[in-house]
C-alpha positions as CSV (number, residue, x, y, z in Angstrom):
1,X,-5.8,6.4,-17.2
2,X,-9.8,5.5,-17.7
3,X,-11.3,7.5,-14.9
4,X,-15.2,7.7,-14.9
5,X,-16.6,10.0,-13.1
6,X,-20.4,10.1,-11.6
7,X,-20.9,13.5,-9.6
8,X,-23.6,13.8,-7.5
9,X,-26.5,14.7,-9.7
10,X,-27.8,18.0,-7.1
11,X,-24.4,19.2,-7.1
12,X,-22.3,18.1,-10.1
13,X,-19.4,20.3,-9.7
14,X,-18.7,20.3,-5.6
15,X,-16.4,18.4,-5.5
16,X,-14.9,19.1,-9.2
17,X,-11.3,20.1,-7.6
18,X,-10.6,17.0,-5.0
19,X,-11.8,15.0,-8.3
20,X,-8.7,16.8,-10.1
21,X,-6.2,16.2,-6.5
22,X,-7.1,12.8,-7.0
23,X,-6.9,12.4,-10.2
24,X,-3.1,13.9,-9.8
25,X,-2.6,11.4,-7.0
26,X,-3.3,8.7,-9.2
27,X,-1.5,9.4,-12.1
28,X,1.4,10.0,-10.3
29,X,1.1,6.5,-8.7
30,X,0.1,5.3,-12.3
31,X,3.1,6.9,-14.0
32,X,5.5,5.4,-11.5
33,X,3.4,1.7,-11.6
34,X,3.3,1.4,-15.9
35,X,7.1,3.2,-15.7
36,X,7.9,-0.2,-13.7
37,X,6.3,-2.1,-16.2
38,X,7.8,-0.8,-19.1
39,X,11.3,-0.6,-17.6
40,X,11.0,-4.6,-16.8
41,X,11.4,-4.0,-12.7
42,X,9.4,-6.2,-10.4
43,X,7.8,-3.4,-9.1
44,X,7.2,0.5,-8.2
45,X,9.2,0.2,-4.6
46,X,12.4,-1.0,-7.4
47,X,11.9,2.0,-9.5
48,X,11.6,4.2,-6.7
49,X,14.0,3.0,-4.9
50,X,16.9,3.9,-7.6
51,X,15.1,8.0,-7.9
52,X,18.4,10.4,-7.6
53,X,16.5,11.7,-3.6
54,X,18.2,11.8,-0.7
55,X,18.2,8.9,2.0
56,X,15.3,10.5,3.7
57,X,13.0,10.7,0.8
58,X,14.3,7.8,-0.7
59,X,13.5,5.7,2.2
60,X,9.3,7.3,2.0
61,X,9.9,7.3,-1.4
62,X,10.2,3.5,-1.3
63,X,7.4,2.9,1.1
64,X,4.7,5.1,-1.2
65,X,6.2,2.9,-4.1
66,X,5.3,-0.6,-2.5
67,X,1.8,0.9,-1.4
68,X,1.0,2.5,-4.9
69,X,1.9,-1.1,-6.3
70,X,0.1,-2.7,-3.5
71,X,-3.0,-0.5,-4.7
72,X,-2.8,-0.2,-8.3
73,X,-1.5,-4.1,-9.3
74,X,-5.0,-5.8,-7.9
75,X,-4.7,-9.3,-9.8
76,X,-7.3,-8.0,-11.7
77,X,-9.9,-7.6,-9.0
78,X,-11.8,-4.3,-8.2
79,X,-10.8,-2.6,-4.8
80,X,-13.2,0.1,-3.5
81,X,-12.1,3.2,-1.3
82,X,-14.0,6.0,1.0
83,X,-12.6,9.2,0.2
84,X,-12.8,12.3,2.8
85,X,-12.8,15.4,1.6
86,X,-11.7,17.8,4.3
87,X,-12.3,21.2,4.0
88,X,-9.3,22.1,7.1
89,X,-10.5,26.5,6.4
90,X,-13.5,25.0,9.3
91,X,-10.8,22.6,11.4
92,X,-11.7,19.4,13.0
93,X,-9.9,17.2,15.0
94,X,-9.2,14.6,12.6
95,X,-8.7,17.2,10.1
96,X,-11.4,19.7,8.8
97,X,-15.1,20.0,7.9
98,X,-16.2,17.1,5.9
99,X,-18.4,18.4,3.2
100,X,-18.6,15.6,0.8
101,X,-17.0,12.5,-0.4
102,X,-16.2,10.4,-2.8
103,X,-16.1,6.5,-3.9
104,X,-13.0,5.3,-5.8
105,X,-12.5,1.9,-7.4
106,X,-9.7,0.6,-8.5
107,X,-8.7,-2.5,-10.6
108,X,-4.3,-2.7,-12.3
109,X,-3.6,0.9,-12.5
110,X,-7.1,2.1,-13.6
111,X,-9.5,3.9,-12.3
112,X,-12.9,2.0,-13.2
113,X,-15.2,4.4,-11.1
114,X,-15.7,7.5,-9.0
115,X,-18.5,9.4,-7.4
116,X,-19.1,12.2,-5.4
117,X,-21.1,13.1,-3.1
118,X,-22.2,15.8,-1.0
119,X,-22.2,14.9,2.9
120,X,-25.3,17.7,3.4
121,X,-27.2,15.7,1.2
122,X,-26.3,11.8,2.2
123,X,-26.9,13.0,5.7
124,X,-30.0,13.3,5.5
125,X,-30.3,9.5,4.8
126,X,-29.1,8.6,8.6
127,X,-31.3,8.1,11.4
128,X,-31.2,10.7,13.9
129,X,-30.0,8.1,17.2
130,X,-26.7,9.2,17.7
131,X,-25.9,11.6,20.1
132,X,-23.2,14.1,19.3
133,X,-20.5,14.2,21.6
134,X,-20.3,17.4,23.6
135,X,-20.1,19.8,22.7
136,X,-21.6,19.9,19.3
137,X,-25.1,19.8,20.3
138,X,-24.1,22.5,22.4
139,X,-22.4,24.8,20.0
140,X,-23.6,23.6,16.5
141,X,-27.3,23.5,17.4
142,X,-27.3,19.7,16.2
143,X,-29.5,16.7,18.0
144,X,-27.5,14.2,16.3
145,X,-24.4,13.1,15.5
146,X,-24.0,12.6,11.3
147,X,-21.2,11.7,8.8
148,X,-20.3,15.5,8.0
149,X,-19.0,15.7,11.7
150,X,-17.1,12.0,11.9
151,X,-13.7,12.8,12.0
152,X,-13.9,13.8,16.0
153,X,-11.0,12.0,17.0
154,X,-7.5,12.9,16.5
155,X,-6.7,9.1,15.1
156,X,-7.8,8.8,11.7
157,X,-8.3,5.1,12.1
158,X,-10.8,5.9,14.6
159,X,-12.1,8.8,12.6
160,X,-12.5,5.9,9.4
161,X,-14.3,3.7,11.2
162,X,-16.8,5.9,12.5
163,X,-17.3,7.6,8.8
164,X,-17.6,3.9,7.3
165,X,-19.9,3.3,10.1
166,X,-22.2,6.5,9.7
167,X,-21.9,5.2,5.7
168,X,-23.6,1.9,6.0
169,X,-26.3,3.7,8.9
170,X,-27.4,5.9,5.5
171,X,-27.9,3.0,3.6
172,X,-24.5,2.7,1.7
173,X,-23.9,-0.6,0.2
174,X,-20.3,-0.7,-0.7
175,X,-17.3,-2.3,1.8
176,X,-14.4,-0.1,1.5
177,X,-10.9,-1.5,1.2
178,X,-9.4,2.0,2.7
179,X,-10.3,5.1,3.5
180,X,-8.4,8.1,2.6
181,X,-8.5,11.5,3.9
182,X,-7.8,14.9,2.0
183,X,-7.4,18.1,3.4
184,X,-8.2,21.3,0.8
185,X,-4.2,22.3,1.7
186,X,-3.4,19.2,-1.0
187,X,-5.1,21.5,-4.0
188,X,-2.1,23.9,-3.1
189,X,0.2,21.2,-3.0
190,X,-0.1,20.3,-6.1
191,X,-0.2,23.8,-7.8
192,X,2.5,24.4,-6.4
193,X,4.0,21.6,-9.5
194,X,1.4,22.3,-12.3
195,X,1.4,26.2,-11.6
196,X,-1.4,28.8,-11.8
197,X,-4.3,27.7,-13.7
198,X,-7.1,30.1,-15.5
199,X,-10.2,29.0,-15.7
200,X,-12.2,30.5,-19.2
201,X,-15.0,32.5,-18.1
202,X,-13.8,33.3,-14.6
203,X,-11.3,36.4,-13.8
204,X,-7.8,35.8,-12.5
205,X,-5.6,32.8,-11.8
206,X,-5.5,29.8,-9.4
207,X,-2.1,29.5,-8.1
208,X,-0.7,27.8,-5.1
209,X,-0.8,30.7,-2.5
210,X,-4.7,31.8,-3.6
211,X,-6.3,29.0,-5.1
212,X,-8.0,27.7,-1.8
213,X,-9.4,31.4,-0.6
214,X,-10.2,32.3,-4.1
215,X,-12.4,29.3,-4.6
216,X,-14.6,30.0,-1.0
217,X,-15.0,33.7,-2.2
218,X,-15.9,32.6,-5.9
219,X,-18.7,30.3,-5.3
220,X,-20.2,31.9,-1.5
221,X,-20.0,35.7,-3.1
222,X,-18.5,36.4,-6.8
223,X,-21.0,34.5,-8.7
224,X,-23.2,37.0,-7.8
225,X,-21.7,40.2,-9.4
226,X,-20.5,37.9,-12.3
227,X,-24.4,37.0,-13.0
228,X,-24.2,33.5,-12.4
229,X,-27.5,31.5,-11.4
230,X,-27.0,30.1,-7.7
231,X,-27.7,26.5,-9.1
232,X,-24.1,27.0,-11.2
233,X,-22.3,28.9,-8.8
234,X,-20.0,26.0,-8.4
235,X,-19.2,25.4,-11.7
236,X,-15.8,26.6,-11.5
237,X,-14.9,24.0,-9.7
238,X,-15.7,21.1,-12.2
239,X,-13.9,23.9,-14.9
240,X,-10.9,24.3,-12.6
241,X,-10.7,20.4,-11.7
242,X,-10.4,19.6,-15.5
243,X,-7.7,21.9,-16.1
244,X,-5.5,21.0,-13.6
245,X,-6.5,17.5,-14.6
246,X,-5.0,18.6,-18.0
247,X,-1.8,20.3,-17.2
248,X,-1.1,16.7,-14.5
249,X,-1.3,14.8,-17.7
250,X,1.4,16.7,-19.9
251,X,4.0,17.3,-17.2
252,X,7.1,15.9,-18.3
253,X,8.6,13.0,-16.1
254,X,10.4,15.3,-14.0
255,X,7.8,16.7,-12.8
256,X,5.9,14.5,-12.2
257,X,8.5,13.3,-9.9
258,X,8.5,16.7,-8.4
259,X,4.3,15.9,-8.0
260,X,5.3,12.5,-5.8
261,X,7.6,14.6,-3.6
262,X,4.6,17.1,-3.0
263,X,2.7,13.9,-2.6
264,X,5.1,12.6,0.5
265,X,5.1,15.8,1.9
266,X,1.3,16.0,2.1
267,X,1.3,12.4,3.6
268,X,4.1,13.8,6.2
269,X,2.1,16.5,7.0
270,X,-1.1,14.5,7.6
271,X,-2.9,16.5,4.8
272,X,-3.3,12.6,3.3
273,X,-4.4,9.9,5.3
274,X,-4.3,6.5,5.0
275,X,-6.1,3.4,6.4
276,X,-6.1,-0.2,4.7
277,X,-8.1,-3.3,5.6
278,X,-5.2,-5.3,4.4
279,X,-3.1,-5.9,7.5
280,X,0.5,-5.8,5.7
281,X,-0.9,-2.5,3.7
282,X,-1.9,-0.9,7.6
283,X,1.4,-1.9,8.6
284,X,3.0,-0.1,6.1
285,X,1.2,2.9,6.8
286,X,1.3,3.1,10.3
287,X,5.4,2.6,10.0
288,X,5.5,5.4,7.3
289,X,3.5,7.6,9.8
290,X,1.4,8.0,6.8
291,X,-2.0,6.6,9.2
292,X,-2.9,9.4,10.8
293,X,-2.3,7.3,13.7
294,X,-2.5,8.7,17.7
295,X,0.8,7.2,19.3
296,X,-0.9,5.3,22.4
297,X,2.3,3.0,22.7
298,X,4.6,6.5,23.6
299,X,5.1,6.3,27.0
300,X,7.5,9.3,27.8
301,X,6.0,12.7,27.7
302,X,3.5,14.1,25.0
303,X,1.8,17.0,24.5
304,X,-1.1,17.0,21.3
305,X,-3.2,20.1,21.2
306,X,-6.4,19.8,19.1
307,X,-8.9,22.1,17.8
308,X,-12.2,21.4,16.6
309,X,-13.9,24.8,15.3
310,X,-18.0,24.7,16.2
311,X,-20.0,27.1,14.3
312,X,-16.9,30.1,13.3
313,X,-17.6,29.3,9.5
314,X,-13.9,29.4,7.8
315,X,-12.3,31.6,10.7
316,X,-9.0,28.9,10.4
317,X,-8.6,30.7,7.1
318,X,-7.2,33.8,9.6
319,X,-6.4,32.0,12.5
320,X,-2.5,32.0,13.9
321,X,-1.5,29.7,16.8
322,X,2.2,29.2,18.4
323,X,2.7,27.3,21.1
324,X,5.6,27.4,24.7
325,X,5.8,24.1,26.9
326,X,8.2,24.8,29.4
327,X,9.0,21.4,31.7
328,X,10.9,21.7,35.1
329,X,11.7,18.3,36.3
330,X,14.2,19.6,39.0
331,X,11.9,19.4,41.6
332,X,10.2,16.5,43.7
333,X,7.3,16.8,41.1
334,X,7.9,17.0,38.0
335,X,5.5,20.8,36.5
336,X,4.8,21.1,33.2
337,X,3.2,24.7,31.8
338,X,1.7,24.8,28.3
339,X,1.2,28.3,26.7
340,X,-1.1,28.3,23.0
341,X,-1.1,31.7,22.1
342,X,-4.2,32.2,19.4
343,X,-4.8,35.4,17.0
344,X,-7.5,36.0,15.1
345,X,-6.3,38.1,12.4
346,X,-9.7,39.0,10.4
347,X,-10.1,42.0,10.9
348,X,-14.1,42.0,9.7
349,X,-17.2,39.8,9.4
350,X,-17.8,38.5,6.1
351,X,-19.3,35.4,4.2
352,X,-16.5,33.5,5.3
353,X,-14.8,34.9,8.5
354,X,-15.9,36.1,12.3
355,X,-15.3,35.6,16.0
356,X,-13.2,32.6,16.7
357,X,-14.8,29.6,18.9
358,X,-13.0,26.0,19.1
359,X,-13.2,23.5,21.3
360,X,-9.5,22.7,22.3
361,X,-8.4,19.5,23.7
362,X,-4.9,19.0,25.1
363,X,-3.9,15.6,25.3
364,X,-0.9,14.6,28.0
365,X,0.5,11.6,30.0
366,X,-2.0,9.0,31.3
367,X,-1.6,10.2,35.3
368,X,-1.1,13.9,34.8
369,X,-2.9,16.2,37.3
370,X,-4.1,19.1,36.0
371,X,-3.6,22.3,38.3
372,X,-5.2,25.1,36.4
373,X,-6.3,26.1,32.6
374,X,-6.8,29.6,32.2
375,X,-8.1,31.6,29.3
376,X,-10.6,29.3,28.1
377,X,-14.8,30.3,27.7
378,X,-16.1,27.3,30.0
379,X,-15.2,25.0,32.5
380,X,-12.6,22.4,31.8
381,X,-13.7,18.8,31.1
382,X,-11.5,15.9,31.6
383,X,-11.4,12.5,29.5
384,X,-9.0,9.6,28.5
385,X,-8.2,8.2,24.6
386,X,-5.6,5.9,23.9
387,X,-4.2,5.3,27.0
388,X,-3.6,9.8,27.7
389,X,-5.4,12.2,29.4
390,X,-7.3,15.0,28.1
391,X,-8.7,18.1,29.3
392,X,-10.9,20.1,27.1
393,X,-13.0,23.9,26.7
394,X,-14.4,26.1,24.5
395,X,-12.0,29.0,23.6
396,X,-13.3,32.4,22.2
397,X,-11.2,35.0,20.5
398,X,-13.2,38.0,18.7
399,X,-12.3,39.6,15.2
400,X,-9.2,41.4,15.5
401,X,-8.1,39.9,19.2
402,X,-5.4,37.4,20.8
403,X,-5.6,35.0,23.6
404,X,-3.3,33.2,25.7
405,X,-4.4,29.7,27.0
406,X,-2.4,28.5,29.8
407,X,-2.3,24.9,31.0
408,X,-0.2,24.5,34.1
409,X,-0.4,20.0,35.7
410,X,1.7,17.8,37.7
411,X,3.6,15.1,34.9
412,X,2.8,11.5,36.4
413,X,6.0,10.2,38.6
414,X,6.6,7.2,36.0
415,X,8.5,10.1,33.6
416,X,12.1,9.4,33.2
417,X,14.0,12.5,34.3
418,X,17.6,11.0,33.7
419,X,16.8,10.7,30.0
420,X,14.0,13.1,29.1
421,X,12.1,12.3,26.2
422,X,9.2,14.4,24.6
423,X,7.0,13.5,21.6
424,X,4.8,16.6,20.4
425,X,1.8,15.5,17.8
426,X,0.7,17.4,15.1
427,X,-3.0,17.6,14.4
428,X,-3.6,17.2,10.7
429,X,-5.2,20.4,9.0
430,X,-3.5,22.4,11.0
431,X,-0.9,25.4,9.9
432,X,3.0,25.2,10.3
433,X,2.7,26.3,14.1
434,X,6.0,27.5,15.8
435,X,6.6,25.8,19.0
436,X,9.4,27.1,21.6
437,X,10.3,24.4,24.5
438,X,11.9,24.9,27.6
439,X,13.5,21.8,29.6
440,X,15.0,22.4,33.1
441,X,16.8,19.4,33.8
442,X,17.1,17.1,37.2
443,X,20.6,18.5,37.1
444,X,19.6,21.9,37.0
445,X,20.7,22.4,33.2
446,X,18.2,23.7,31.0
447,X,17.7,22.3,27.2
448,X,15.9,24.8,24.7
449,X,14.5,24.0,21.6
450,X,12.5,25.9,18.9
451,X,10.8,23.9,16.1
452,X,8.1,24.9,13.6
453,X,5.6,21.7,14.3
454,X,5.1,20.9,10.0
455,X,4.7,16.9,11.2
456,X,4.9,15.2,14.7
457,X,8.2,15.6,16.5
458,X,10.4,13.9,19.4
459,X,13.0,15.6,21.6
460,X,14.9,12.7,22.9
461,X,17.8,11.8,24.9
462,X,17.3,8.4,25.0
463,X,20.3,7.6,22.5
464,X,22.6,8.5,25.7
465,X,20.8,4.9,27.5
């Protein structure tokens, strides 16, 4: 694969590591697309389609095939993508802290260009006319609203839009044919195939399970005992990025297959999202689930809790979070009590870590009434998005502490009770988070369910209509 890359000139290596994700994304795409060729079948989705997976994974299998060939076979015509870089150690709603991105083009399986380029920086290029939503300006000190903080939706289409809108304010000239975001948890992902890397120069090893922490700590603090000038304290990255970069290209094939299983799993898990221009390519997304997409055609119960951490530096990096919705639609109303339990497990301040502070949204039914939140730093604020209701404050947890946030409402009187059906929504960015549910039945039976919440789930009855 011909991949050029331009970094941005004031920090060439920033983004030196999502160059070498990407660069794994593509070739695994690219392996599977010349494989096709090469093996005379029409295209990837026929290939992939006949991979020894189970139905399951054959099925997304199938659906990444037809959108790597959509992608990569472009009739010989240059397609352009906006790539987010999300750093999910600072959360966000759509997914985590964007600190820089990238420009990918694209034309039959190659990769003609790609720059980075640091958010800080391209900021700075954007007129300051948009107000931030609250409560940034509140909590991040900010009088505008910028690209860096974009992604303040929990729907990534929305969250795309606003970037490539924010993009085009600071004088960007290119029209994107997708936007993709990438959450740092996709580094891991993908050591988890290649294995630990060493970087020359640098002490230890980059595996899957320290890679991410190791980075923060290398260029915020080591660089400084190791000598290293503050202008190449990022370095490593850029180092790090090619190696990977090298051990992707000598995996044997079935690895590489192992590397487009890690791939589906990321997309499950909304550490990759994707939105086309192309209508049939945004279909195919949004019926994958691969679009980052907030269900406003659900019409049953849902519950979607999101956080958005505002000035607690990379606090997520310690931060646990479980979850107990207990529903009781025996009565004449039908009561719904939602218990997030968070721990902040840093046990110090440092470079990276303090007090805890996000603003949480909870998103439920269109008609809910809200009785009560408890636990929470200010006073609740209420809003609508996509057809549900939201309520919304700051929650504090100091170093070494736990909290219990407890939302108690009314469910509207539309909910079916005969054949109860709940849809939970993962936020992407966020940690496996173990969720216990507690049904009380209009019969008086009671249904109980515990899940870890690794991609959205449904508890449903309805195949008993």
């Amino acid at each position: 694969m011909d991949t050029v890359v331009k970094p941005d000139r004031k920090h060439p290596y920033r983004t030196g590591t999502i160059v070498a994700i990407l660069s794994a994304l593509f070739l695994t795409g690219w392996f599977f697309y010349w494989e096709a060729r090469n093996q005379g079948f029409g295209s990837v989705g026929e290939i992939a389609g006949k991979l020894p997976f189970s139905s399951d994974m054959k099925n997304d299998t199938q659906a990444l095939g037809y959108l790597a060939d959509s992608v990569l076979r472009t009739g010989g015509k240059e397609k352009t993508f906006l790539i987010l870089f999300q750093n999910n150690l600072e959360l966000r709603p759509g997914g985590g802290f964007i600190g820089s991105f990238g420009i990918l083009k694209v034309r039959d399986g190659h990769v003609t260009d790609f720059q980075t380029h640091d958010t800080g920086n391209f900021d700075g290029r954007i007129p300051d006319t948009v107000a931030p939503p609250y409560p940034m300006k509140e909590t991040l000190k900010i009088s505008s609203w910028k690209l860096r903080d974009s992604n303040w939706e929990p729907d990534f289409q929305t969250d795309a839009d606003k970037a490539t809108e924010f993009y085009a304010m600071g004088g960007g000239e290119e029209h994107f044919d997708g936007v993709i975001g990438i959450t740092a948890d996709v580094l891991s992902s993908v050591l988890t195939v290649t294995g630990p890397v060493e970087v020359p120069g640098f002490p230890g090893s980059y595996g899957s399970d320290n890679a991410i922490l190791d980075l923060e700590k290398q260029v915020e603090k080591s660089y400084i005992d190791q000598g290293i000038d503050f202008g190449e304290r990022k370095s490593v990255l850029g180092l790090l990025g090619g190696q990977i970069l090298e051990r992707v290209k000598s995996l044997p094939p079935q690895d590489l297959l192992k590397l487009f299983k890690v791939m589906i799993g990321d997309l499950n898990r909304k550490d990759i999202q994707l939105s086309f221009s192309d209508a049939a390519l945004e279909s195919s997304v949004l019926a994958a689930g691969w679009g980052g997409a907030f269900d406003s055609k659900w019409q049953d119960d849902f519950l979607m809790a999101v956080d958005a951490n505002l000035n607690a530096w990379k606090t997520d990096s310690v931060m646990k979070r479980s979850m107990h919705y207990d529903v009781d639609l025996s009565g004449e109303t039908a009561k719904a009590r939602l218990t997030i339990h968070y721990e902040n497990t840093g046990t110090e301040k440092t470079f990276m870590v303090k007090d805890y502070q996000t603003f949480l949204r909870v998103y439920v039914p269109g008609g809910s009434f809200v009785r009560s939140m408890d636990g929470v730093a200010t006073e609740p604020v209420y809003g609508t998005f996509m057809g549900k209701k939201y309520v919304g404050a700051l929650v504090q947890v100091k170093l070494g502490e736990s909290k219990d946030i407890v939302l108690e409402y009314d469910l509207p009187s539309g909910i079916d009770r005969d054949f109860y059906d709940l849809k939970i929504a993962r936020q992407a960015g966020t940690g496996d988070t173990p969720v216990s549910i507690s049904v009380l039945g209009k019969d008086g039976n009671r249904t109980e369910k515990s899940i870890v919440l690794d991609r959205d789930f449904v508890l449903s009855k309805s195949e008993n209509r």
